[in-house]
N, C-alpha and C positions, 0 to 999 in steps of 0.2 A: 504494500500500500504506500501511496506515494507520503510526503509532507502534505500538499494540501488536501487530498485525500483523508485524510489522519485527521487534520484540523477541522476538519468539513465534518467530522463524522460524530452520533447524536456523543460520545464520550468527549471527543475536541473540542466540541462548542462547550460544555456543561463543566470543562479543566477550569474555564473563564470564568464562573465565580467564587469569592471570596468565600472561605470557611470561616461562620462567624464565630464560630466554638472555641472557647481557651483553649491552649496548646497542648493540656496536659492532660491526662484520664480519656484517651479518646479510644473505644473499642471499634468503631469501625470508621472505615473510610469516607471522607464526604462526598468524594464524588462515587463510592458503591449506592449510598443512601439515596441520591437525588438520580440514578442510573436506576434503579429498582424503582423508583417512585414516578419517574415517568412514565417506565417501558409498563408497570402495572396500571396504570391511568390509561395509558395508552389501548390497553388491552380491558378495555371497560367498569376498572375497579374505582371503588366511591368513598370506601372508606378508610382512614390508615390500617384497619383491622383487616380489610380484604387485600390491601397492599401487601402485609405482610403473610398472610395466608397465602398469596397468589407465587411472592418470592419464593416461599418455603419449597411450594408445588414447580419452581422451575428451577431450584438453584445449581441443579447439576449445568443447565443453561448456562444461568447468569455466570456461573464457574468458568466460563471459556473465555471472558474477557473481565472479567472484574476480581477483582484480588478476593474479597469477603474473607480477611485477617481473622473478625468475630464472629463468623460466618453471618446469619441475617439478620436485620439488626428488628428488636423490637417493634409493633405498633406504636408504641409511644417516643423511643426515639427517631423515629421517621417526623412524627410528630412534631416533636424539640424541632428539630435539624429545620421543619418550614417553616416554624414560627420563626427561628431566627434569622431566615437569610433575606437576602433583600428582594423583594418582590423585581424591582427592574431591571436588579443584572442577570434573574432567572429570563425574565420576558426577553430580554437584550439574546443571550445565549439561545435559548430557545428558539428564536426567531430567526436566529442565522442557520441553525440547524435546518430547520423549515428549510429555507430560501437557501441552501446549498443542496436538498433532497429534491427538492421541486421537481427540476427536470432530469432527473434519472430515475424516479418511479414510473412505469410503465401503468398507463389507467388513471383513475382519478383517485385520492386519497381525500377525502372530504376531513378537514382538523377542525374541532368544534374546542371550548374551553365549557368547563365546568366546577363547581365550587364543592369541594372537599368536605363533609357532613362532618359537622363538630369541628372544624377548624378554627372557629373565631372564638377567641377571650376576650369579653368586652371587659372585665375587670381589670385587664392590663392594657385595654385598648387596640389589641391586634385583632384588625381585618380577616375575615375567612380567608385559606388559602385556593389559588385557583390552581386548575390542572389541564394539560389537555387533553382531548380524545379524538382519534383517529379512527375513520372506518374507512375502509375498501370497496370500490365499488364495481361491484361485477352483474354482467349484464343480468345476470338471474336476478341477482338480489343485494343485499346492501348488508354487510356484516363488520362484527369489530377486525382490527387488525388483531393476528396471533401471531406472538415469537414464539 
């Protein structure tokens, strides 16, 4: 795979945000976290609970390009990991990944966003987190994307 290739690709773009986490006590990797939390968004899931259920169910997958040191990381720290990052430099990242896949998917990939159940804490003032979802479109019928 080339460099821009690499950089183009959904782990390339998703290197570009900042880990907001202190340095120390870190059992899993941040970009495993936000790498599972899209590719399960992506594949139709809604809640951190099925996020993490869905990882469990593919991690011999996720195993061929992601480290997973702590192996999968909790519901709840998937959790932590979006309250803390910055909404824009996800959307920024994400968007390039988008607009670098565009034109080498073959068909139409219809990308919708959708809000995360139970992601907002009004007591500390955080926003629901959004996510987004990907479906395929085939001339039969209209299904989620699977990895």
């Amino acid at each position: 795979m080339s460099d821009m290739e690499n950089e183009c690709s959904l782990v390339g773009c998703m290197r570009e945000i900042p880990d907001p986490r202190a340095p120390y006590n870190q059992k899993h990797k941040f970009l495993d976290i936000i790498i599972i939390a899209v590719t399960a968004i992506l594949c139709g899931m809604d809640t951190w609970n099925e996020i993490e259920d869905w990882a469990c169910s593919k991690e011999d997958w996720l195993r061929t390009f992601l480290e997973l040191p702590g192996g999968i990381p909790s519901h709840d720290t998937i959790n932590r990991v979006f309250q803390m990052m910055e909404p824009d430099k996800f959307h920024e990242a994400f968007f390039r990944w988008t607009g670098a896949v565009a034109g080498k998917i073959e068909g139409v990939v219809a990308i919708d966003g959708k809000t995360i159940r139970r992601s907002r804490d009004g007591a500390k003032g955080k926003q629901p987190a959004h996510g987004p979802c990907g479906y395929q479109r085939n001339p039969e019928y209209l299904h989620p994307c699977e990895f």
